[in-house]
N, C-alpha and C positions, 0 to 999 in steps of 0.2 A: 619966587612967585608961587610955585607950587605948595610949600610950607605955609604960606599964608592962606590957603582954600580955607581951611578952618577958623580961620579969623574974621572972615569975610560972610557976616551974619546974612546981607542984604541981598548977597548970592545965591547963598545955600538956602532962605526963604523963598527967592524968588522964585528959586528952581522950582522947589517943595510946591508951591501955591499956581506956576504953571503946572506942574502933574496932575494938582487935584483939578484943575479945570480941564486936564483932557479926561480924566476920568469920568468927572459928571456930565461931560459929554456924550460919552460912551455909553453911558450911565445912563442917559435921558434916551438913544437912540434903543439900545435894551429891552428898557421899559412898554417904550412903542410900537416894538414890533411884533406883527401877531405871530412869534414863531417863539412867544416869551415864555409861553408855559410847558415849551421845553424841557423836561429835565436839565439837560446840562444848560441851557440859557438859564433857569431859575438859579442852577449855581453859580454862574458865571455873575449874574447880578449880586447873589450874595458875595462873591470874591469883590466885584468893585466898590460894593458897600465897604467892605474890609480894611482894602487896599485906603480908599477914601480920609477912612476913621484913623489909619496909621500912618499915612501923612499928615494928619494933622498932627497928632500925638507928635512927631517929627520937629514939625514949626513950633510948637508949643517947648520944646528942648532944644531947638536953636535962641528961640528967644529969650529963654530964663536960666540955661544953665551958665554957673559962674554969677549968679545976681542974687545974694543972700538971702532976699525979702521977697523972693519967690518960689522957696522953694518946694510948693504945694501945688503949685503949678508945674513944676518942674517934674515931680514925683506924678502928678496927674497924667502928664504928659508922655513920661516912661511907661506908664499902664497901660493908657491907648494902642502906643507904637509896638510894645513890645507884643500886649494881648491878641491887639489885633493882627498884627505881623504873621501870629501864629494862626490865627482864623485864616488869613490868603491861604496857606497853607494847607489847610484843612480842605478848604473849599476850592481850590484847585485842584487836589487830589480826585474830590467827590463831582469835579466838570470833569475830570479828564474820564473817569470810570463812566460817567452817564454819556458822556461822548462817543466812549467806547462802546458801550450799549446798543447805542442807535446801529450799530453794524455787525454783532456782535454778541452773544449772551457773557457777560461778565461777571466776575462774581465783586462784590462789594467789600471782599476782607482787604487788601491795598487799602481803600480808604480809611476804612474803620482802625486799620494799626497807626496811617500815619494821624488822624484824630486821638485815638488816645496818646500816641508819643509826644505831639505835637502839644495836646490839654498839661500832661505831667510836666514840661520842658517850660510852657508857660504860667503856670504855678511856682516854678521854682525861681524864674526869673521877678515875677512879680512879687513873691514874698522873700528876696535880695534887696528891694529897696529899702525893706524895712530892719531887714536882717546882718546884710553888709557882707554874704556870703559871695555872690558873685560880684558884686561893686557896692558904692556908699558913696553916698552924697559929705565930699569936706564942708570946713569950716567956711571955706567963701563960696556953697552952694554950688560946686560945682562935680558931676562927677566921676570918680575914679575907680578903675577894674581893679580886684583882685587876684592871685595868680591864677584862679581857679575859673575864670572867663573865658580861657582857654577848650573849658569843656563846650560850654555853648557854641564855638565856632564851628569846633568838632561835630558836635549836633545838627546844625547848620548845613556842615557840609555832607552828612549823610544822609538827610533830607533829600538832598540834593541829586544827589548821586541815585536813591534810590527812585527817584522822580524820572530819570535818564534810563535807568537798566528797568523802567518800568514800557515807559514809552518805546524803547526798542524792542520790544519783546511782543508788541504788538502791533509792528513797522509793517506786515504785513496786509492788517486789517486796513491801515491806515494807507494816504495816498504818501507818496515821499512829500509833498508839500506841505499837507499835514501834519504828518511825521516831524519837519524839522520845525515847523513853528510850535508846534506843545512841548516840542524842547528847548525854544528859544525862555521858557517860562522858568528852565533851571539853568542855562547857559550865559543866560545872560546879566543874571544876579551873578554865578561863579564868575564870569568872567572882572563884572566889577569888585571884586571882593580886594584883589591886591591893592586897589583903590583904597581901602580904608585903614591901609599902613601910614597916610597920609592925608587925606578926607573923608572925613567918617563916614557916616550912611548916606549922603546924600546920592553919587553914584550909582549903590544900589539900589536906591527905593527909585531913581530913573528909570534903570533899565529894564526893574518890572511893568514900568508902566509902560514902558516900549512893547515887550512880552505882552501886555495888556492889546492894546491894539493889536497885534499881528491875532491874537487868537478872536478878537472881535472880526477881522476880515474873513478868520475860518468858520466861523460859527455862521457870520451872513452868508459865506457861500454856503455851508452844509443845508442852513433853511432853505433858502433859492433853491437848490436842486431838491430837495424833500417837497419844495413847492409845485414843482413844475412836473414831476412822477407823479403826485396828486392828482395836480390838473390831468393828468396823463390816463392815473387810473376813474378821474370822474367823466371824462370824456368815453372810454371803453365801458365804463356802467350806464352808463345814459344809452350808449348803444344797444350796449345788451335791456334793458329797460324798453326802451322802442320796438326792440323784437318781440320783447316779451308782451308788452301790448298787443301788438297786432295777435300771435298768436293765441294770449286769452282771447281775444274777441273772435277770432275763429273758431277755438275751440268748445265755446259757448252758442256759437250758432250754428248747429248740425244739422247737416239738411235733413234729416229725422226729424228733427223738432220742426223745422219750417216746415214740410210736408202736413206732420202730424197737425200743425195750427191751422192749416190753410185748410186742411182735411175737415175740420172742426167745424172751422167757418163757414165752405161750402155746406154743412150739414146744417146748422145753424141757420144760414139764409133762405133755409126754403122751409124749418120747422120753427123758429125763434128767431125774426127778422130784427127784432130789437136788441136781444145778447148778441148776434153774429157782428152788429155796429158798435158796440160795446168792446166787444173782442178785437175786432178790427182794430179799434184805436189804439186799446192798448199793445195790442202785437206793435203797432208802429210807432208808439213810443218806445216799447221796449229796444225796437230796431236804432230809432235814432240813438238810445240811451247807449248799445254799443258803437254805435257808429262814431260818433260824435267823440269817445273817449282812446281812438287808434293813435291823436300827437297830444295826448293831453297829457305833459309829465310834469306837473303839479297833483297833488294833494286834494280832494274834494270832500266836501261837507257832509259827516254822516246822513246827515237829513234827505239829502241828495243823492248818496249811496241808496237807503232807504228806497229812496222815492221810483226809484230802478225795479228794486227788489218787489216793489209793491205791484208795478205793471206786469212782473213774470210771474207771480205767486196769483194773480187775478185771471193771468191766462191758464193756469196748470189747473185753478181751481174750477174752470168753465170746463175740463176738458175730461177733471176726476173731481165729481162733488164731493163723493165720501171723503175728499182726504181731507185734511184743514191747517191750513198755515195761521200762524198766531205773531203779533207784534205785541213784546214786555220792554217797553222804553223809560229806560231812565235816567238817559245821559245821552243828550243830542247839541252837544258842544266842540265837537272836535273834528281834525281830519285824518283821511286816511286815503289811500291810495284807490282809484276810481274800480270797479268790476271786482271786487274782492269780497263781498259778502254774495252775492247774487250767484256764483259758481260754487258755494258751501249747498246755499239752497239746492242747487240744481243736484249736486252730487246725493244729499240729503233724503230728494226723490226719486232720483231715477234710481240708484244702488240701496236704498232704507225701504221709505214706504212701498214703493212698486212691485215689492218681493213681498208683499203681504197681500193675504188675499183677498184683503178691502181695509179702506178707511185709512189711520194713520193718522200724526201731528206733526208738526214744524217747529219749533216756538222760537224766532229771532229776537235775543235780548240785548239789549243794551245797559252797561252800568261801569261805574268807577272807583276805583279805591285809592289809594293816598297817593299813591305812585303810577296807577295805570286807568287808561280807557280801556275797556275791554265791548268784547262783541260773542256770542255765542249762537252758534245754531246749533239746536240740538233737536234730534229727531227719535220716534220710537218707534223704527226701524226694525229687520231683523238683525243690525247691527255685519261686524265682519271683527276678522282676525288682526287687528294694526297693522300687525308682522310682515302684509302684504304693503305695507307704504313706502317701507324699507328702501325697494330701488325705486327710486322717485322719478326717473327716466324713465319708467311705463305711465306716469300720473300727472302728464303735464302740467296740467291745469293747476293744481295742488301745489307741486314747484314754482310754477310764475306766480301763483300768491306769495307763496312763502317770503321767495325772491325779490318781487317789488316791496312787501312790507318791511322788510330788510335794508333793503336799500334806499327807502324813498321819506320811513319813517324809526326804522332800527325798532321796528315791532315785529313781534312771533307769529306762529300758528302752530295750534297744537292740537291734535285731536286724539282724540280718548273712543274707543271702543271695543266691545264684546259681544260675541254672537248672540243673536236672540235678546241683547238687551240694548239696543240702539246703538247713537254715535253721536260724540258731543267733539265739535268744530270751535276752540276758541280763541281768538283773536287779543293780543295783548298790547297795547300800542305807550311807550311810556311820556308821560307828562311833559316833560320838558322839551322832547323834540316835537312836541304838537303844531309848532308853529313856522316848521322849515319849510 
């Protein structure tokens, strides 16, 4: 019975054409899962594309070798399995390394030797069909090794081996369940190999595919846990985010400033009954304007940022005429994290112009470039040393910008200045995450 496996076309097809449907299986689950632009996931799909394309080539040489008047399909068919055979290869080596990665800084030479050993090996095999070096197609289309076939096994099998003294050598990084299923990827091809003293490849192009699934269930868990650290570490950012609110909003209303406003007002009310209402209002939009943004972890509308900024630059202006705040807009389409231009201004005046002995400018700009929204406050100031921003644990304020624009939008903050000649505050936010 055993001597007949090879005779028995409808078997060894059948086999072949179940593998490829667990593979597009596999294949299809891969594709959809959002953990697919993975490194090792992107190679792992390139391997099942592989694996795929070599079982065919497979079925394509069960069903035409030995049939004279096919043997262009036959030779076609050897190209597939053979090329692609060594593509698995390739791209299993290059999952196993990006795998390792994920835990691991690795270096990429492993791959890159068994890719080019693996390219030379498959060149040689493929320019034998034509050449009759390692086998040739007889007179009744079917084909036959020469003694020299032997090397390729050889090749095969230190593939192989070097796949295993790979894997253990980094048993440590890895879990032992890990560990034995990326081995199951050379153990279980070795294993079916005595198999082909008496059935050819069907066996082993099985047991890869077996190999196949085991490392699809490590790859789902390794995502699953990268998922769930995620959720882990966006849960402890959101926190920290919440703190950082509240305390921008504290540290933007200093009882100095309310004093100082109120102070205003009371003077106002008894010399300028109409600016002290004026004032009034706006101090208490400005107040809701913080109040209102202590659970807000969304993203708000520069125009709305702005419109913040406008109510505290109306009260500073009632309180220092000589100074003058300036609005240059050219780009009021995007969002940004709420209270984060209005603490530039403030810092702008109390530490720039305040240290001058009158007058002073602001100028909040807005504009965009191919890649970025940008925001700038720049003041002419008597400017400062940067070098002082350094330990950013005395500069709260400065830090929880920094901080939420980092987190909320994977935008900058950069500030530029020199004594005596101002200090430029500018905001870089990029294009693409505008809409998170």
């Amino acid at each position: 019975m055993i001597s007949m496996l090879n005779e028995m076309i409808e078997l060894n097809v059948g086999l072949l054409c179940f593998a490829i449907l667990i593979n597009i299986f596999l294949l299809g689950g891969a594709l959809t899962d959002e953990g697919r632009n993975k490194p090792f996931m992107q190679n792992f799909i390139r391997l099942m594309f592989a694996n795929i394309f070599m079982l065919t080539g497979e079925v394509l040489i069960w069903l035409t070798d030995g049939v004279p008047g096919r043997v262009v399909l036959l030779k076609t068919g050897f190209v597939l399995s053979c090329g692609c055979g060594y593509l698995v290869l390739i791209c299993f080596a290059y999952c196993l390394v990006s795998f390792l990665r994920e835990k691991k800084k690795v270096s990429w030479k492993f791959a890159r030797a068994i890719a080019v050993s693996c390219a030379v090996s498959a060149v040689l095999n493929i320019m034998s069909v034509y050449n009759g070096t390692l086998f040739y197609i007889d007179a009744t289309g079917t084909f036959a090794y020469t003694d020299l076939y032997m090397i390729v096994n050889l090749f095969d099998l230190s593939i192989i081996f070097t796949q295993i003294i790979y894997v253990l050598k980094y048993r440590k990084t890895l879990t032992r369940r890990g560990t034995f299923i990326l081995l199951t990827f050379s153990i279980f091809p070795l294993a079916a190999m005595p198999l082909q003293l008496f059935w050819d490849t069907t066996p082993k192009c099985m047991a890869t595919t077996m190999s196949l699934i085991a490392l699809y269930m490590l790859f789902q868990g390794e995502l699953t846990r990268q998922l769930a650290e995620k959720k882990k570490e966006l849960a402890e950012k959101e926190r920290q985010l919440g703190e950082s609110r509240i305390s921008t909003m504290i540290s933007q209303i200093q009882p100095h400033f309310i004093y100082n406003t109120l102070g205003t007002i009371e003077q106002l009310c008894l010399e300028q009954p109409e600016r002290a209402s004026k004032l009034v209002h706006d101090f208490s939009l400005y107040l809701r304007g913080n109040f209102s943004q202590i659970d807000n972890a969304a993203l708000i509308g520069i125009s709305r940022e702005l419109e913040h900024v406008r109510h505290y630059a109306d009260i500073e202006q009632t309180r220092f005429p000589d100074m003058t705040i300036r609005f240059d807009l050219h780009s009021s389409e995007f969002l940004l994290p709420a209270l984060t231009i209005q603490p530039l201004v403030e810092n702008a005046i109390k530490h720039g112009l305040m240290k001058l002995e009158s007058g002073g400018t602001v100028t909040i700009c807005t504009f965009e470039t191919d890649r970025h929204y940008c925001v700038s406050v720049v003041d002419d100031g008597v400017g400062f040393d940067p070098s002082v921003l350094r330990d950013e644990t005395k500069h709260i304020g400065i830090r929880n910008i920094r901080g939420r624009l980092e987190a909320m939008c994977n935008g900058t903050l950069m500030i530029d200045s020199a004594p005596g000649k101002g200090t430029t505050a500018l905001i870089r936010i990029p294009k693409e995450d505008e809409d998170k």
